[in-house]
C-alpha positions in Angstrom: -90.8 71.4 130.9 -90.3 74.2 128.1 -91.9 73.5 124.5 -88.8 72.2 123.3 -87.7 70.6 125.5 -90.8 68.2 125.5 -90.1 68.0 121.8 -86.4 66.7 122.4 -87.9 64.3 125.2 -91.0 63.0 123.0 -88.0 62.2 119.8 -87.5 59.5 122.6 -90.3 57.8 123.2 -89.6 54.6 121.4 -86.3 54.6 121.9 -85.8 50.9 122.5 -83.3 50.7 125.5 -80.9 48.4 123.6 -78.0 48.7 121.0 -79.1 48.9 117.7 -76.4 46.4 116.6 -77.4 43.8 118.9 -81.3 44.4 118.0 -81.5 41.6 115.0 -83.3 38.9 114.8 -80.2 37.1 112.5 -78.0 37.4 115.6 -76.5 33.7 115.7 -76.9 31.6 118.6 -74.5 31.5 121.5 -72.5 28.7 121.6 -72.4 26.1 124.3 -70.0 26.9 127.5 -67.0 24.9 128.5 -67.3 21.8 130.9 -64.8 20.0 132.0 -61.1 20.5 130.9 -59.4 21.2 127.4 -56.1 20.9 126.6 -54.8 23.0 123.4 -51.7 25.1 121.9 -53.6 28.7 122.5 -56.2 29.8 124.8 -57.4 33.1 124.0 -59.2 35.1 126.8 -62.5 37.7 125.2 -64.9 37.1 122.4 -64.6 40.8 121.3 -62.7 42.4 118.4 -59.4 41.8 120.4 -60.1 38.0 121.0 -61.2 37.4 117.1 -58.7 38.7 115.8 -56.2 37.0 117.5 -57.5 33.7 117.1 -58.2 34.0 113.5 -54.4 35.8 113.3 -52.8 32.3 115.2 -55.2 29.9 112.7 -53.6 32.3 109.2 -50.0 32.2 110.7 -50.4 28.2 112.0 -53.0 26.1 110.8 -51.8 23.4 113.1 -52.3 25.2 116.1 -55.0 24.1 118.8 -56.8 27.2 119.7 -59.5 27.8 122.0 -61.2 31.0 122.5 -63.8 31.4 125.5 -66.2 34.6 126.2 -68.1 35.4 129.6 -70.7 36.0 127.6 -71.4 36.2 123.6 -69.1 37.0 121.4 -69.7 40.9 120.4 -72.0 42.0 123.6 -70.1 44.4 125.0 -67.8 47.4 123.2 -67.8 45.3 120.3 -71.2 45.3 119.7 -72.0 48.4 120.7 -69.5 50.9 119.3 -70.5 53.4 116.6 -68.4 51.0 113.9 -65.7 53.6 112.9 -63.0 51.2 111.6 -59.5 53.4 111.5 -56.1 53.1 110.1 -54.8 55.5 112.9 -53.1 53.6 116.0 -52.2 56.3 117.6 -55.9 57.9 118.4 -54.5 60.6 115.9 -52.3 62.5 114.3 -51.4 65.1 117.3 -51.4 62.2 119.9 -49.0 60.2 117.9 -46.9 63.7 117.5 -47.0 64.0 121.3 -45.7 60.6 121.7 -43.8 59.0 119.4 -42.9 61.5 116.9 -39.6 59.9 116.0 -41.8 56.1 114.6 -44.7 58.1 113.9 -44.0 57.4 109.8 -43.6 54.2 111.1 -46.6 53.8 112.9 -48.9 55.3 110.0 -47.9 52.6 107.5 -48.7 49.9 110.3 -51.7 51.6 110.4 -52.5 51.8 106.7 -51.8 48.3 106.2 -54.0 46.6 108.7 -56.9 48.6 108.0 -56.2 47.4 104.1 -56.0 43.5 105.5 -59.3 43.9 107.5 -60.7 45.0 104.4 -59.2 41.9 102.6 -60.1 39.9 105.6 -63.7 41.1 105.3 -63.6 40.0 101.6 -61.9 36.8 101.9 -64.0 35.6 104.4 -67.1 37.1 103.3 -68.2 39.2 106.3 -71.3 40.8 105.6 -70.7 43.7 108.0 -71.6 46.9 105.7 -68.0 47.5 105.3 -67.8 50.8 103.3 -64.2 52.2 103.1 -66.0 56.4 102.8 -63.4 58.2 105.0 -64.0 60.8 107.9 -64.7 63.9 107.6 -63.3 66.1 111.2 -66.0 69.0 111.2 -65.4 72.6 112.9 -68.4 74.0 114.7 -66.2 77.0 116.5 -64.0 79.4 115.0 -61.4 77.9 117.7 -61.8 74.4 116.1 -61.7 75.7 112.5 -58.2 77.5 113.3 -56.6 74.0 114.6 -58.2 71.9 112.1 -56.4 74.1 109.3 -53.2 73.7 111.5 -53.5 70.1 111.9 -54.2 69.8 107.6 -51.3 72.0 107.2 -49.2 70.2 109.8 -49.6 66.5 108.3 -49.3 68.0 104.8 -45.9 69.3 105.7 -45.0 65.8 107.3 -46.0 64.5 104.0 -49.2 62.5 104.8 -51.8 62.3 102.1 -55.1 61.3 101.8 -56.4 64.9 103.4 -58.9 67.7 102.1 -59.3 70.8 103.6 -63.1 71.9 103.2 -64.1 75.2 103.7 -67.7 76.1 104.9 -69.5 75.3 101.6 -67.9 72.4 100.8 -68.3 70.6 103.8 -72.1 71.8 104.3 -72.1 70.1 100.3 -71.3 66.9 101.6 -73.8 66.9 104.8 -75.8 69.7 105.9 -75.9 71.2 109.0 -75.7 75.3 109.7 -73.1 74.3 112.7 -70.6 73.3 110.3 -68.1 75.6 109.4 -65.1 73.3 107.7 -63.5 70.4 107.9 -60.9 67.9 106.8 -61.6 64.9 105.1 -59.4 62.0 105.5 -60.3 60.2 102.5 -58.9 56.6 103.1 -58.1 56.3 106.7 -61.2 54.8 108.4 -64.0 52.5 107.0 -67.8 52.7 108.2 -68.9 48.8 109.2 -71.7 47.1 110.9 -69.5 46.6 114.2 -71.7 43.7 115.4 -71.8 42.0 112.2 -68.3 42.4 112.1 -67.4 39.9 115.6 -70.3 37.6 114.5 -68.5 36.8 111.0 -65.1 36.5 112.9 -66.5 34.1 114.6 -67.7 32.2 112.0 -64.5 32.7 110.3 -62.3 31.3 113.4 -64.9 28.1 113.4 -64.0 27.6 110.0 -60.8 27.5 110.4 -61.1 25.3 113.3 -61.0 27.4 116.7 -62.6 26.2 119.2 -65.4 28.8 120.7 -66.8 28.1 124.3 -69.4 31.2 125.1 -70.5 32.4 129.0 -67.1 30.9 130.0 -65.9 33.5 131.8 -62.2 33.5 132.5 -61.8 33.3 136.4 -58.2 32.3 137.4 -54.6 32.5 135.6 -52.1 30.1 137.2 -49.1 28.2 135.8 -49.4 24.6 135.3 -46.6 22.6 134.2 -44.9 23.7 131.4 -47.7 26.2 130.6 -50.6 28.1 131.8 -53.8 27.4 132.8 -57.4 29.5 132.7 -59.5 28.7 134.9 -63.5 28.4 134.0 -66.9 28.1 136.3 -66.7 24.4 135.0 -63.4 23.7 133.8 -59.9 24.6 132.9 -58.2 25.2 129.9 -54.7 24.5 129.7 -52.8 26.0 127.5 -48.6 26.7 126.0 -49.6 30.3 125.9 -52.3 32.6 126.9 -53.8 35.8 124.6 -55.6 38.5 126.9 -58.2 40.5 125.1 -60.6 41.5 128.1 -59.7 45.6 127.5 -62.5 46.8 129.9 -63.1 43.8 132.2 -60.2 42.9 134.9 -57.5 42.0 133.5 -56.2 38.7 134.7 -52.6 39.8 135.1 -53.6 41.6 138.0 -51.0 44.4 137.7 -52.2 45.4 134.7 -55.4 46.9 136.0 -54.3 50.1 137.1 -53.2 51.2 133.7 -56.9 51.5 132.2 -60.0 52.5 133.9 -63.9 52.1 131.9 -65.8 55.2 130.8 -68.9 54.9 129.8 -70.3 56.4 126.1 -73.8 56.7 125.1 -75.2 56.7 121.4 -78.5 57.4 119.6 -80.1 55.5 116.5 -82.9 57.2 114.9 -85.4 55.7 112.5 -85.1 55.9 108.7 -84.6 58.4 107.2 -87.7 59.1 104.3 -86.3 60.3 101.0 -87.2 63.9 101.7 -85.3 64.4 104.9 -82.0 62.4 103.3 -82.5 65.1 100.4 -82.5 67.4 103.4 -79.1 66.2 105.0 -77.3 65.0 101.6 -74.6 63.0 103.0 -74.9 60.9 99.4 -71.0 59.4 100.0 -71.8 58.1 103.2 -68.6 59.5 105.6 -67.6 59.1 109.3 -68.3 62.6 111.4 -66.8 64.0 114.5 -66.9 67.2 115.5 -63.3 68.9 117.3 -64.5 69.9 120.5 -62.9 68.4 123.6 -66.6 66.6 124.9 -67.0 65.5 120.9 -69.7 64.0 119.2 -69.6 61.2 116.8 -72.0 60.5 113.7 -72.9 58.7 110.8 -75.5 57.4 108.6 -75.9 53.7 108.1 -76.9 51.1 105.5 -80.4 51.4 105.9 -80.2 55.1 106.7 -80.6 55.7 109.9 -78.2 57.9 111.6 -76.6 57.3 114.9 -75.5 60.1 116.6 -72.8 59.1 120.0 -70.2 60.8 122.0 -69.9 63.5 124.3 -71.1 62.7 127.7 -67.6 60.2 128.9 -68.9 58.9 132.3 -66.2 57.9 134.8 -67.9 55.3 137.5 -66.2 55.7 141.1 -63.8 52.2 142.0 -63.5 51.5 138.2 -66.7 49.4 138.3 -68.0 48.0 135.3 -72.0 47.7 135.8 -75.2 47.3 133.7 -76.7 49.8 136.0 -74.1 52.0 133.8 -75.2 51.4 129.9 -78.6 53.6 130.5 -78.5 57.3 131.6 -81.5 58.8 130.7 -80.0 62.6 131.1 -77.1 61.8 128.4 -79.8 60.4 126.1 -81.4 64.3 126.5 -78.5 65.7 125.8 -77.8 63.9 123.1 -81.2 64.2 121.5 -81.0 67.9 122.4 -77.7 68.6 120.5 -78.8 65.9 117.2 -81.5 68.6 116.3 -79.0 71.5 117.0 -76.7 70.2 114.7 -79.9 69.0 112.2 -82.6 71.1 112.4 -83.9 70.3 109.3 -85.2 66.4 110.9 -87.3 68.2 113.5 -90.0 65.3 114.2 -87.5 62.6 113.3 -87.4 60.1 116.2 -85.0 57.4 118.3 -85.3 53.8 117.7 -82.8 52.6 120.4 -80.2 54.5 123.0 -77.9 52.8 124.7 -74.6 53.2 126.3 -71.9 50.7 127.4 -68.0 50.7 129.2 -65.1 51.2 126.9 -61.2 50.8 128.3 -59.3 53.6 128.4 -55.4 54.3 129.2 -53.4 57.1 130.1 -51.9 57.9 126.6 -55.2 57.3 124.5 -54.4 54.3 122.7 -53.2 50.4 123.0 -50.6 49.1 125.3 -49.2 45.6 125.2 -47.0 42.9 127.4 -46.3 39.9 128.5 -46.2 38.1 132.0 -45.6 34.8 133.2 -42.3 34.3 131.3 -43.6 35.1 128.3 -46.4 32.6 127.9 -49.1 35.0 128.7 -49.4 38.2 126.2 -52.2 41.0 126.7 -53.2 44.2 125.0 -55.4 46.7 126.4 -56.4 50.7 126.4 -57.8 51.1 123.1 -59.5 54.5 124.2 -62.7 53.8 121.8 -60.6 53.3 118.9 -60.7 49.5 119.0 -62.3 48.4 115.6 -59.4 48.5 113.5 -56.8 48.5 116.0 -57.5 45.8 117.5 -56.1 43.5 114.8 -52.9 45.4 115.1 -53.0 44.3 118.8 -53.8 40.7 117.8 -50.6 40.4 115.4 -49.0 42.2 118.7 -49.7 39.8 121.1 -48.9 36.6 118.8 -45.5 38.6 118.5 -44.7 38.3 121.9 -46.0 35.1 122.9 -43.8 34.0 120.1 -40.8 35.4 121.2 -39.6 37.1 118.1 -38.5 40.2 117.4 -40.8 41.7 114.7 -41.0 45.3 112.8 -44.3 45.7 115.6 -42.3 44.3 118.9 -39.7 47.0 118.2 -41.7 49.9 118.3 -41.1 52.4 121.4 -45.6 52.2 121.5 -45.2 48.6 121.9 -42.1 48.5 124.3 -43.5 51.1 126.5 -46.1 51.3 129.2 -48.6 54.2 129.9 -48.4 56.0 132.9 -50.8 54.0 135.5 -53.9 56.1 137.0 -54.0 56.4 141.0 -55.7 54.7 143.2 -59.4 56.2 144.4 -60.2 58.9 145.0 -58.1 60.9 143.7 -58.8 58.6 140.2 -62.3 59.7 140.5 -61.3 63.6 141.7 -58.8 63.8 139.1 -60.6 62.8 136.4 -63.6 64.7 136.9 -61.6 67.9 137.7 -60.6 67.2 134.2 -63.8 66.8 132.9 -64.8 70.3 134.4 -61.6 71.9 132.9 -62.4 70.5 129.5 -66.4 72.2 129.2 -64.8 75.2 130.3 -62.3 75.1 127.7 -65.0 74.2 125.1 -67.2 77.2 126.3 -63.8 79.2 126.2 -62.8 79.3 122.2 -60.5 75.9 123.3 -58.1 77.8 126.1 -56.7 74.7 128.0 -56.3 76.6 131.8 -53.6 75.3 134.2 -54.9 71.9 134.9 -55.1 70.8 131.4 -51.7 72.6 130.6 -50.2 70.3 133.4 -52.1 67.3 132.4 -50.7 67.9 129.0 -47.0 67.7 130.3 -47.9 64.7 131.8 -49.4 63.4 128.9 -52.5 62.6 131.1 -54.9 64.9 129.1 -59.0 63.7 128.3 -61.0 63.8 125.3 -64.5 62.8 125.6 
C-alpha cells in the first residue's frame, strides 16, 4: 500500500462500525412488543420519520382518535437514524427535478414545501425536541468548471421564476464560509433546509406521540394486511391489530400492498463521522455559520459539521443490491469507507491526521422520479407513501399530512396535486433492474470524469425520466 494511502486507511482505525446517531448512551429504551390483539381507529405501519409523523399528525387533527403505531424494530434504527440529518423544504428532490416534472404546480409545490419545513420547526419547539435543530441553509458547492456553469444557470433560472432565499457565491466567498481549495462557488439557499440531530429527532416524536396518547408497540413487525369486517387488520408475530384505516410508512422494507414494491428499490449510502474538531483545525475550516454542503457532481458528496463539531462527511458510492434485498450484510463496505476517507482529505487537506469515530452505511428507498409517491388500496382504508430518494427528513411530514388526506377521503389543496395523483414509473423485474441500473451508474462516472456530458444512455434515461444521482 502507497504512503498515502496507509495514511487514508490508518484515519480509520477507530472508526466504530456503527452510526454515530445511534451511538448514545441517552438512547431511550425500546418499548415492549404487541401480544395479543388491539383494536383502535388507526394503525400505523413504521417507527421512522414517516410513521411519527403521521401518528402525531392523526393525534393534532383528532385527539379522540385511537392510534397505534408498531415498529419491527426501534423506532429510528434504520434511515431515520442513520441519515446525514439534512431537513429540507424542497419536495421535489430540487429545483430541476420539480422543473422536469411538474413544472405547471411547481409554485405550488414550493410553498407546501416552505410551510412544512416551518411547522417541523414549530413542532420541534412546541414539543421541545432536543434534536440540534439549526435552521443554517445549504450551501450547493462547485468543484468543476462544468458544475460552476450549471450552478450559475440553476441561480439564474429560479431567480427568474421568482424564488428567493438564493446567493450566488463566487470562489472567495464560498471558500469564506468553509475552506477547502476544491471549491470553486456555490449557491446558498439560505432558508430551505435545517441541520438536525436525525436520531434525536424520531426519539422526541416518539415521546411526543406518547404524550399525546399513541400507542407504541416496538419489534412488532408488520407481517400480513387482510380485510376484516368493516376494516383492516395487520397482522403481528403475536397479535393483530385491527384497525378503520391503515398508514404505511415502511419506505425501504416491503411494502405490504404488495403491488407497490416494484415502484422503489433500496440503495445503499455510506457516511463518515470524524472526531472533534480542536480549535485550531475549526480555525482551519471556518464554517463559523454552520451550513449543509453538497457538492454537484452526479456520484455527490454530502457534508456538515455538527453540534459538537465533528464533521460527517456521506454520499457518493449508491450501492444497488441484486433482487432488491435489504441486508445487514449491506450497512458495512469497507472499500466505500476508503473512498470516502480518501476524498474527505481531498476536499480538506488542512485536517491531515484528523481521524473517524464511526462509518457506517444503511438502505434508503428510492423511486423512479426521485422523490415521494402516495396511494391508497383496499378501498380506501389503507393509505401509503414511499420513494423519498434520501430526502425523507422533512418530507416525510408532508407525506404524513398525505396519507391522513386520503384515508380520510377529502379532497385537500395536497390530494390535488398531479405529484400526489400520479405514480412513478415502476423499475423491471431482475436483471435487467440490476443491469440497468448499474449501466447507469457507469454512464454517470464517465460523465463526471467528462466536464458533465450525459452520453446516449443518460440522454434516453432522461426522456424517460429514469435518470440517477448518487
Amino acid at each position: 500500500m502507497a504512503p498515502a494511502a496507509m495514511t487514508v486507511a490508518s484515519s480509520l482505525a477507530d472508526a466504530q462500525p456503527v452510526p454515530y446517531w445511534l451511538d448514545d448512551p441517552a438512547k431511550p429504551a425500546a418499548l415492549p412488543a404487541l401480544t395479543g390483539d388491539e383494536r383502535c381507529d388507526l394503525v400505523v405501519v413504521g417507527g421512522g420519520y414517516s410513521g411519527l409523523w403521521t401518528a402525531l399528525l392523526a393525534k393534532e387533527r383528532d385527539p379522540t382518535w385511537d392510534v397505534v403505531l408498531i415498529e419491527g424494530h426501534e423506532v429510528g434504527w434504520a434511515a431515520s437514524g442513520r441519515n446525514g440529518g439534512f431537513c429540507a423544504a424542497s419536495l421535489t428532490h430540487g429545483l430541476a427535478n420539480g422543473l422536469a416534472r411538474w413544472p405547471g404546480e411547481l409554485a405550488k409545490l414550493t410553498d407546501l414545501g416552505d410551510r412544512n419545513l416551518d411547522a417541523i420547526e414549530t413542532a420541534v419547539a412546541a414539543y421541545a425536541i432536543d434534536c440540534d435543530f439549526e435552521r443554517t441553509g445549504e450551501i450547493d458547492v462547485a468543484t468543476e468548471p462544468y458544475q460552476l456553469q450549471e450552478l450559475h444557470e440553476m441561480y439564474e433560472q429560479a431567480t427568474r421564476l421568482g424564488f428567493t432565499g438564493l446567493e450566488l457565491l463566487d470562489r472567495d466567498a464560498v471558500r469564506a464560509e468553509v475552506s477547502s481549495p476544491t471549491f470553486l462557488g456555490g449557491v446558498w439557499d439560505r432558508r430551505g433546509v435545517a441541520m438536525l440531530h436525525p436520531a434525536k429527532l424520531a426519539w422526541g416524536l416518539k415521546r411526543a406521540c406518547l404524550d399525546l396518547g399513541v400507542r407504541v408497540y416496538e419489534n412488532t413487525r408488520g407481517l400480513e394486511l387482510a380485510r376484516a369486517g368493516a376494516g383492516m387488520a395487520v397482522r403481528t408475530p403475536y397479535g393483530r391489530v385491527f384497525a378503520r384505516r391503515v398508514a404505511l410508512g415502511t419506505n425501504v422494507f416491503p411494502s405490504l400492498v404488495r403491488r407497490v414494491r416494484p415502484y422503489t428499490v433500496p440503495v445503499y449510502d455510506y457516511a463518515l463521522m470524524t472526531e472533534p474538531l480542536s480549535a485550531g483545525q475549526l480555525a482551519a475550516v471556518g464554517w463559523k455559520r454552520r451550513q449543509g454542503l453538497g457538492d454537484s457532481a452526479h456520484q455527490f458528496h454530502y457534508f456538515r459539521i455538527t453540534a459538537d463539531d465533528r464533521i460527517l462527511w456521506g454520499g457518493y458510492d449508491a450501492i444497488y443490491p441484486y433482487g432488491g434485498r435489504v441486508s445487514a450484510e449491506m450497512d458495512h463496505r469497507p472499500e466505500t469507507y476508503l473512498k470516502l476517507a480518501a476524498h474527505f482529505f481531498d476536499c480538506f487537506p488542512q485536517l491531515e491526521g484528523v481521524r473517524f469515530s464511526h462509518a457506517w452505511g444503511g438502505a434508503i428507498d428510492t423511486c423512479s422520479r426521485f422523490s415521494a409517491f402516495f396511494g391508497t388500496a383496499h378501498g380506501g382504508k389503507v393509505a401509503y407513501a414511499a420513494g423519498y430518494t434520501g430526502l425523507g427528513v422533512g418530507a416525510t411530514r408532508f407525506g404524513g399530512d398525505v396519507m391522513l388526506d386520503l384515508l380520510s377521503g377529502e379532497r385537500t389543496e395536497r390530494t390535488e396535486l398531479e405529484m400526489v395523483r400520479r405514480k412513478p414509473l415502476p423499475f423491471p423485474p431482475e436483471p435487467v433492474a440490476w443491469a440497468g441500473i448499474g449501466l447507469t451508474k457507469w454512464a454517470l462516472a464517465r460523465a463526471d470524469a467528462n466536464g458533465g456530458r450525459r452520453n446516449a444512455w443518460l440522454r434516453a434515461m432522461d426522456r424517460l425520466g429514469l435518470g440517477f444521482d448518487s
